[in-house]
C-alpha positions in Angstrom: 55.1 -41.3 -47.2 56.6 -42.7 -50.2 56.9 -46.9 -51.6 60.1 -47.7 -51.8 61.7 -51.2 -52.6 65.1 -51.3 -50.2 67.5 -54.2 -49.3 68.8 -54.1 -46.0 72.4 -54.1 -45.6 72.6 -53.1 -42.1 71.0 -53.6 -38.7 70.8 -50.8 -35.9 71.0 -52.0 -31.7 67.3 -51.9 -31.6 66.5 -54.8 -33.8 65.8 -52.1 -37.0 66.8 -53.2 -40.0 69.3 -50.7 -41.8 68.7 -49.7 -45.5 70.9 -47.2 -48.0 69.4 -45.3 -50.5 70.3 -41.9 -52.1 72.1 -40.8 -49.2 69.7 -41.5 -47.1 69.7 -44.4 -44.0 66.1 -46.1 -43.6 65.4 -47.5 -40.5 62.8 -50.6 -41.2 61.5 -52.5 -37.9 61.2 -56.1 -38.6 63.2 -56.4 -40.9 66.9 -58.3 -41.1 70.3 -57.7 -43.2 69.9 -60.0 -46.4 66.0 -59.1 -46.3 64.6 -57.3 -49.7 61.5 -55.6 -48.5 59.1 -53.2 -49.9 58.3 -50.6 -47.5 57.0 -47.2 -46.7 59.1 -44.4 -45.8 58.4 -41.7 -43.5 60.4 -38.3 -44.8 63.0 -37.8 -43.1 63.0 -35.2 -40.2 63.8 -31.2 -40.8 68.3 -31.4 -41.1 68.8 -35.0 -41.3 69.5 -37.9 -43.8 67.6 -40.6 -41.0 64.1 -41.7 -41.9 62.2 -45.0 -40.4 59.8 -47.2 -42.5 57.7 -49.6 -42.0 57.7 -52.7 -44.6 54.7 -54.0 -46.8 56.0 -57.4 -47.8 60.0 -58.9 -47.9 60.1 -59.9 -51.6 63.3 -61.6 -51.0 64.0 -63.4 -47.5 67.3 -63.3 -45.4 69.1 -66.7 -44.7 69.5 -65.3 -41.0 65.7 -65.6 -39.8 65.8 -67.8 -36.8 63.6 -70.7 -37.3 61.4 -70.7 -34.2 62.3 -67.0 -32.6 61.1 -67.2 -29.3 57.1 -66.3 -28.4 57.4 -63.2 -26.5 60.1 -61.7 -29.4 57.1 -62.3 -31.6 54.3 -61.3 -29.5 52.6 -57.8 -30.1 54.1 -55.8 -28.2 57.1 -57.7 -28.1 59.2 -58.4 -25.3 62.1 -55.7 -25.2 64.6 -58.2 -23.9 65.8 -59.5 -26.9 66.4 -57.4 -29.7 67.9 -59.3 -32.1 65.9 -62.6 -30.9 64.6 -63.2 -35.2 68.7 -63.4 -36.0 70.3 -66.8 -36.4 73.3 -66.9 -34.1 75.3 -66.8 -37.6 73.6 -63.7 -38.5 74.5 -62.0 -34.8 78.1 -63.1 -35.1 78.5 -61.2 -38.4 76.6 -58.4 -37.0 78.0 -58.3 -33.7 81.5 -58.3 -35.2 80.2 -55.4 -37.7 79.3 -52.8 -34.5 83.0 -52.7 -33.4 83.9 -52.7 -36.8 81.7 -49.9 -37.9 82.7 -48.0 -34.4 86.2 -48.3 -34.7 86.0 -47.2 -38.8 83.7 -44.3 -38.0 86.4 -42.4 -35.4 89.2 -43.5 -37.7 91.4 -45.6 -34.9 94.4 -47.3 -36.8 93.8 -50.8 -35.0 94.1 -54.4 -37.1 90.6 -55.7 -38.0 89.0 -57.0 -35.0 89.1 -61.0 -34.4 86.2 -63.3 -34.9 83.6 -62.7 -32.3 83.6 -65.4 -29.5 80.2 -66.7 -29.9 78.0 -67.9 -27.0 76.9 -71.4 -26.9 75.0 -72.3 -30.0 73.7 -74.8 -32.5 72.9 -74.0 -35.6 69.6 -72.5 -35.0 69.3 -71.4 -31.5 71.4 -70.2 -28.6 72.0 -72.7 -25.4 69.5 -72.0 -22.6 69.7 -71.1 -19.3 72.5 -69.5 -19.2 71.7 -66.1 -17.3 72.4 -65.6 -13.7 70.0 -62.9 -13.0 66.8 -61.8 -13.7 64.4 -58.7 -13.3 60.8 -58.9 -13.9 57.9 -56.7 -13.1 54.6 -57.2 -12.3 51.8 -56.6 -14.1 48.0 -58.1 -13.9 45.8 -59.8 -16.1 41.9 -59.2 -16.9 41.1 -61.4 -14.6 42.9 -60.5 -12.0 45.6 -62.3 -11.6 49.0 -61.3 -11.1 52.1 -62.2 -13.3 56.2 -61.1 -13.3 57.1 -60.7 -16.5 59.6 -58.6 -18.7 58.6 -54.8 -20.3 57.9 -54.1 -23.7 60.5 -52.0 -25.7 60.0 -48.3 -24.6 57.4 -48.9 -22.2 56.1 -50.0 -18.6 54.3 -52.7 -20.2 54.8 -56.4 -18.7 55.0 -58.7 -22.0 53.1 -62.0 -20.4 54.6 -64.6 -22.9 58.0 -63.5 -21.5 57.0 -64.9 -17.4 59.0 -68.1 -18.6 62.6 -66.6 -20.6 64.3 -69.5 -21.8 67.5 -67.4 -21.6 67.7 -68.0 -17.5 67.3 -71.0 -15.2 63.9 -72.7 -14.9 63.9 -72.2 -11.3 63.2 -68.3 -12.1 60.2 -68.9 -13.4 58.6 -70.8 -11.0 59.5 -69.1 -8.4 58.2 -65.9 -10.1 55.2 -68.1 -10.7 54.8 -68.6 -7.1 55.0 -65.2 -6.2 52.4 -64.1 -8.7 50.3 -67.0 -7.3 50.2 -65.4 -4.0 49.9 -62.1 -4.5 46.8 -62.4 -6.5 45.4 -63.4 -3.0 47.0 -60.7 -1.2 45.7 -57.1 -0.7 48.8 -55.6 -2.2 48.8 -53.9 -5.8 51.5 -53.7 -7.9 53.6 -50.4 -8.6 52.4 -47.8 -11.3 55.2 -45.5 -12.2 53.1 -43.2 -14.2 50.9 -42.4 -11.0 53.8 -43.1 -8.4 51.4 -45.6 -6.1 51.4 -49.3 -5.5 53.4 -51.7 -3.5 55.1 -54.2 -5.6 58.1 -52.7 -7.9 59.8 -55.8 -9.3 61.8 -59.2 -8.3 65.1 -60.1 -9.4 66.4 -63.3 -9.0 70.3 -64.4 -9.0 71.2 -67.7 -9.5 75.1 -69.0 -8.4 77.8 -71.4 -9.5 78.4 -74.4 -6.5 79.1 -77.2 -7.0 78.2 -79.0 -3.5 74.7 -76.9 -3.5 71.9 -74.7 -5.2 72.5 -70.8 -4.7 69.5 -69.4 -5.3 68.7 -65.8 -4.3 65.4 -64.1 -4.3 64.5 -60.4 -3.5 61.2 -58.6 -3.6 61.5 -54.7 -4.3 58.7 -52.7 -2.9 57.8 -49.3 -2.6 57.5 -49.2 1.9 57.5 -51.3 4.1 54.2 -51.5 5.2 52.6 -54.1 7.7 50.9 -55.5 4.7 54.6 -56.0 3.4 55.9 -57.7 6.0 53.6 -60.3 6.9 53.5 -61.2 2.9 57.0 -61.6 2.5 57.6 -63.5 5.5 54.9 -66.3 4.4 56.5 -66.1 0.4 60.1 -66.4 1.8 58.3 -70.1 3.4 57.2 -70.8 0.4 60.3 -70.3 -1.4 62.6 -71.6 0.9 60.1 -75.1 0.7 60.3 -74.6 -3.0 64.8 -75.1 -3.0 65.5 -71.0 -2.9 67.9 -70.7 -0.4 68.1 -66.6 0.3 65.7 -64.0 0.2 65.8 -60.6 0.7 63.3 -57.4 0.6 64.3 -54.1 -0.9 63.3 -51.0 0.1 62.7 -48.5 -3.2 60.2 -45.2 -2.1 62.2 -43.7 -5.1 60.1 -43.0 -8.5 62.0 -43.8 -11.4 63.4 -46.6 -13.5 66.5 -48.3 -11.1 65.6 -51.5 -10.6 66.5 -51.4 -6.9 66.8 -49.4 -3.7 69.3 -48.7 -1.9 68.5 -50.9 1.7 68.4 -54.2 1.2 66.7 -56.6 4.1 67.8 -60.0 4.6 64.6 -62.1 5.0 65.6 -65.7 5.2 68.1 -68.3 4.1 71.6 -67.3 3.6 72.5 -63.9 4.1 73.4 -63.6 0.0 75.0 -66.3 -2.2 78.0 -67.2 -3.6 79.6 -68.0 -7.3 82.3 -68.6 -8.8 84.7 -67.0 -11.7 88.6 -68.2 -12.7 88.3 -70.7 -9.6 87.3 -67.6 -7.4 84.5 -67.4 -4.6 82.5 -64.5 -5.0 79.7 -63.1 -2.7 76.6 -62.1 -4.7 74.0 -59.9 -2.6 70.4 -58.5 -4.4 72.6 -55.4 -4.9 76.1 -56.7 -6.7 77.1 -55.8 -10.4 78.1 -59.2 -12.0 77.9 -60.0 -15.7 75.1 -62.1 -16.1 76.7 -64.9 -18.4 79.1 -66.9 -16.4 80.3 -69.2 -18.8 81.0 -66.0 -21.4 82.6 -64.0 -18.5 85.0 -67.0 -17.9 86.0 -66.3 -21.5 86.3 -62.7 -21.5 88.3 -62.3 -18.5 90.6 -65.4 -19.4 91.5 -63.3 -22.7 92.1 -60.1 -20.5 94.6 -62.3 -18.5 96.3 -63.5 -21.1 96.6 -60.2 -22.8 97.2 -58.5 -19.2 100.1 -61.3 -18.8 101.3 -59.6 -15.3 104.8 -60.6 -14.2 105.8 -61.6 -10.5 107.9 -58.3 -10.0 105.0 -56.1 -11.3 101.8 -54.0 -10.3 98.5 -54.3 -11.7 96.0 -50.9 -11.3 92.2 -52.3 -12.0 90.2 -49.1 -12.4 86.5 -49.0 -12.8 87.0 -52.1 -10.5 83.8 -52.8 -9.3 83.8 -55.7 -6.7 86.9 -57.3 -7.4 86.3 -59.6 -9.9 88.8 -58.9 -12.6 92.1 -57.7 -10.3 91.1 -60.9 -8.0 91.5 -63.2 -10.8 94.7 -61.8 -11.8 96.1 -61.0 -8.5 98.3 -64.5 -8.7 100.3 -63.7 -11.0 101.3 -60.0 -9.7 103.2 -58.6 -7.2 100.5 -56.4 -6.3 97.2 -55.3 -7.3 95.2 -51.8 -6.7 91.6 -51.5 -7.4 89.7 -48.7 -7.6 85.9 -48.0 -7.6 83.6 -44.9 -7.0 80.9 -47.3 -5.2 81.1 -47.6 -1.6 79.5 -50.9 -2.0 81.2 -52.7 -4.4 84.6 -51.4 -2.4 83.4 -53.3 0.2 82.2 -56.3 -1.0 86.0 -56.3 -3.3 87.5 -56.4 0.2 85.6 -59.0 1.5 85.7 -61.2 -1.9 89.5 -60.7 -1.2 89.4 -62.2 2.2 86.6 -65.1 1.0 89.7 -66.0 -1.7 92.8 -65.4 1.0 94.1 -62.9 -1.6 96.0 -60.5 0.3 98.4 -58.6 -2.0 95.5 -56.5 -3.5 94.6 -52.7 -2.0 90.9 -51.4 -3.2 90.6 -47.2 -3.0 86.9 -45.4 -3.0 87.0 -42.4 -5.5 86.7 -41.7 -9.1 88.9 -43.5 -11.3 90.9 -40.4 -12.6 91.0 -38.4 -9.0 92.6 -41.7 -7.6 94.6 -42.6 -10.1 96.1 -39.1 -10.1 96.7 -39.7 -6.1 98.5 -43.0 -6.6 100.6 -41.0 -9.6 101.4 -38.3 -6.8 102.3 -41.5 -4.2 104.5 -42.6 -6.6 102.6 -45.6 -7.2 104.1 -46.7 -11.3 101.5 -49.3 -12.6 103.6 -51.7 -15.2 99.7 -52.9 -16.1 96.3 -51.4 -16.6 93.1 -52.8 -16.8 90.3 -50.1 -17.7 86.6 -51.6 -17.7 84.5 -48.7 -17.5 80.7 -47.8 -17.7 79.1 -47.6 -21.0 79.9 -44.2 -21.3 83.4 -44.5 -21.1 86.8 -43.4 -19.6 86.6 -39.4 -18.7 89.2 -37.4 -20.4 90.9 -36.7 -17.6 92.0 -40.6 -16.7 93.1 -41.1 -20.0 95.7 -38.3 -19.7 96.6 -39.4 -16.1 96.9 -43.3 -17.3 99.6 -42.0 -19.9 101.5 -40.2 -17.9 101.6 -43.3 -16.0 103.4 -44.7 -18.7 102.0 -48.6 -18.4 103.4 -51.2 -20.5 100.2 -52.2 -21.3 96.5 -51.4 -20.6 93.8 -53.4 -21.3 90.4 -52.1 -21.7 87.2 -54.3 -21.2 84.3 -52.3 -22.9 80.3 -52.3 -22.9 79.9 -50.1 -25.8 81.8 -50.2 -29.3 81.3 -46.5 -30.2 82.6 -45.4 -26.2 85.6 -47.4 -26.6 85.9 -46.7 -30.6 86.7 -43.0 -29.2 88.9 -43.7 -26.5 91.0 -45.4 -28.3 91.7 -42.8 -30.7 92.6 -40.4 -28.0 94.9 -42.7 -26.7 96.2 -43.6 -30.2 96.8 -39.7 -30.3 98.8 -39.6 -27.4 101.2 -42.6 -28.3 99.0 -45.6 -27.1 98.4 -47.9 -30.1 96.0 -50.3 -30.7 97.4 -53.9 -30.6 94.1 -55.9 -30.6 90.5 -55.8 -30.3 88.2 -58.5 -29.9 84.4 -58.6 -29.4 82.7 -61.3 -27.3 79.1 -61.7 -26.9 78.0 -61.6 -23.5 74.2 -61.1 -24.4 72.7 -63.3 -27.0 69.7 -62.2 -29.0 70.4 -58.4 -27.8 72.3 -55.9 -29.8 74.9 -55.5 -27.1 79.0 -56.6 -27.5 81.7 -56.8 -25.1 85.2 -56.0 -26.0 88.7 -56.5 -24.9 91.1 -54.2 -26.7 95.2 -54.7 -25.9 97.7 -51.1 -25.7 100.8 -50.6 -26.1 103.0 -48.0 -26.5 103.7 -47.0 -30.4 
C-alpha cells in the first residue's frame, strides 16, 4: 500500500470516486469529483490497471458535497439505496450526463453530444421528496428485540435502521412499515435469514398511486409459507392498516431462497383488489407484482419525449417491444393507426390487455414471446412497422432483434434505455448496419443513485 496525493476527476455507479494517475484508475470510496484527497492505494490486482484506495484526509474539498446528505447515506454501514446521496443535484447532472457520454465515447457511436440531462425536482441543495411510488424494505431486529423494515446495506443482507423513514417515498410508507414492525415484535413470527434459508417474514413493498378523487395505497407482506401463524397475523395487520388509510393489501407467497423481492402467487387480503395510477392521462392497474418506474412525475417526462420523437401518424403502425404492461404503446396508441406490443411475461401481457380495456383503447394487439422470435413472426405476417419503440432490460436488445428490426426497415425507432454502456453498444451495431443516431438524451429517473435513463431517436443514414 502506497500514499498517494490524487484529485478525483471521475465518479464510478457505486458512489467511488474515480482518480487517474500513471495509467492507472483509483477507485477512492467517499470521495467526490472536484475532491483533492490523500489516500492509500492498494496495488492493483495481477493483469490490470484498476486499484481501490481508501483516503486519509481531502486536502482540497469539492463544491458538489451536499450540505445535509441524508442520515442513513452517512450512517456506518450506509444505506445502499442511494449511492450518490453526498452529490449536490448539480454535481449528479454533470455526472449523470458524463455516463452516457463516457458510454457512447468508449464504443465509438457517431451520435451528436447528448442534451442536458432532465433533472428531477430540485433546489439548490437537495432533491424534492416523496416522490417514489414504491418501496421494498426488509426486516431486521434490534438488540432489544424489536422489529424494524428498513433498507440493506451496499453488498449485504444488512437492514440499515436510519433508512425505516426514506425521505425519497411518501410518509405514509413509513408508518405503515412502522406499524407492521410494531406488531410483529408481539408476534411469534421471525424474520427471514437468507444465509440459513429459515424464517417467516421476507420483506414488504409498498406502492403508492396517482388519484385524484382518492388515496391508492397498496400494501403486501412477502413471506416465506403460509403458515397458520401467517394467516391469523396478516388478517389482524390488514385491520390495522386498512384503519390506518391503506386501501389494499395483499400477501405473497416466496418458499424460494434467493434475492427476488417477490413470489410468484400473490393473495389478495383486503381492500381493493390492487390500485390504480395514472401516466399521459392513462388509468393503469398496479398489483404487488407490476413493473412500473418508480418516479411518476419523471416517467411523465420521459415518455412525453419518446412521443414526441416517436411522432406516429394516423395511417401508421407502432411495434412496442420489450412492452411490458402497456404503458408506453398505450400512451401513444392515439395518435396511430395501430399498435403491437410485445412482452415475454405472461403477466404483464395480461395486465397490457386489461390496462387497454381500463383506457377503452382498442386498436392495440399485445403478443407473449421474445422480442426477436415475435418480431421475426410479425416480419413473416407481413406486419411493416413504420415506428419502433425498443425499451429493453438492462442488458439490452439481443443480436438477433436488432437484425430483425432492420430488416423491418422502420422510419424510426426509438429506444428507451436503463443502462448507458447496453445502449452505448447497440447503437453502434445499429449505426453499422445503416441506423444512425439522431439524438440521445439522458433523464434521471433515480436521484441520489448512479442510475440514468435514456431516450435515443434512429433513423435511417
Amino acid at each position: 500500500m502506497t500514499t498517494r496525493h490524487l484529485t478525483i476527476t471521475d465518479i464510478a455507479s457505486t458512489g467511488a470516486g474515480i482518480a487517474y494517475e500513471d495509467g492507472l484508475r483509483v477507485f477512492v470510496p467517499g470521495a467526490l469529483p472536484g475532491d483533492e484527497v490523500t489516500a492509500e492505494v492498494d496495488p492493483p490486482a495481477r493483469g490490470t490497471r484498476s486499484s481501490v484506495a481508501q483516503y486519509v484526509k481531502i486536502t482540497r474539498k469539492s463544491p458538489w458535497w451536499a450540505a445535509s446528505p441524508c442520515p442513513a447515506h452517512v450512517a456506518r454501514p450506509a444505506c445502499g439505496g442511494c449511492a450518490l446521496g453526498s452529490l449536490t443535484p448539480e454535481g449528479q447532472a454533470v455526472v449523470k450526463r458524463g455516463l452516457l457520454e463516457r458510454a457512447l465515447a468508449e464504443s465509438g457511436v457517431e451520435a451528436p453530444e447528448p442534451l442536458p440531462l432532465v433533472e428531477a425536482p430540485h433546489d439548490a441543495e437537495a432533491f424534492t421528496q416523496g416522490f417514489r411510488n414504491k418501496a421494498v424494505l426488509y426486516p431486521g431486529v434490534d438488540p432489544e428485540g424489536r422489529w424494524y423494515f428498513a433498507m440493506y446495506a451496499q453488498g449485504s443482507h444488512f437492514p440499515v435502521p436510519e433508512s425505516c423513514f426514506c425521505p425519497q417515498t411518501p410518509e405514509w410508507m413509513a408508518k405503515a412499515a412502522e406499524t407492521a414492525a410494531r406488531m410483529l415484535s408481539l408476534s411469534d413470527l421471525s424474520p427471514w435469514n437468507e444465509s440459513h434459508r429459515e424464517g417467516d417474514v421476507r420483506t414488504i413493498v409498498m406502492r403508492d398511486g396517482v388519484d385524484s378523487e382518492k388515496p391508492q395505497r397498496l400494501f403486501t407482506l412477502c413471506v416465506h409459507g403460509e403458515t397458520p401463524e401467517v394467516r391469523i397475523f396478516v388478517g389482524k395487520l390488514a385491520k390495522k392498516l386498512m384503519e390506518e388509510g391503506i386501501t389494499s393489501v395483499f400477501l405473497n407467497l416466496h418458499p424460494t431462497p434467493g434475492n427476488a423481492v417477490l413470489g410468484r402467487h400473490s393473495l389478495h387480503v383486503a381492500g381493493t383488489d390492487g390500485i390504480e395510477t395514472t401516466i399521459g392521462g392513462l388509468r393503469f392497474a398496479v398489483r404487488p407484482e407490476t413493473f412500473l418506474q418508480v418516479n411518476p412525475g419523471q416517467t411523465e417526462r420521459l415518455y412525453a419525449m419518446a412521443l414526441e420523437w416517436v411522432a406516429p401518424e394516423k395511417d401508421e403502425v407502432l411495434l412496442d417491444l420489450y412492452c411490458g404492461t402497456g404503458t408506453i404503446g398505450l400512451t401513444m396508441a392515439g395518435k396511430a393507426k395501430q399498435v403491437i406490443g410485445v412482452e415475454a411475461v405472461p403477466e404483464a401481457v395480461e395486465d397490457a390487455k386489461r390496462n387497454a380495456a381500463l383506457n377503452r383503447i382498442t386498436n392495440v394487439r399485445f403478443l407473449c414471446g421474445d422480442a426477436a422470435l415475435a418480431a421475426r413472426q410479425l416480419a413473416e405476417e407481413g406486419v411493416q412497422p413504420d415506428v419502433i419503440v425498443l425499451d429493453p432490460p438492462r442488458k439490452g436488445c439481443d443480436v438477433h432483434l436488432i437484425d430483425t428490426v432492420v430488416n423491418m426497415a422502420p422510419r424510426r425507432v426509438v429506444y428507451v434505455s436503463c443502462d448507458p454502456a447496453t445502449l452505448a453498444r447497440d447503437l453502434k451495431l445499429f449505426g453499422e448496419k445503416g441506423y444512425e443516431t439522431r439524438e440521445a438524451t439522458p433523464v434521471d429517473l433515480f436521484p441520489r443513485t448512479g442510475h440514468v435513463e435514456t431516450v435515443a431517436l434512429l433513423s435511417r443514414g
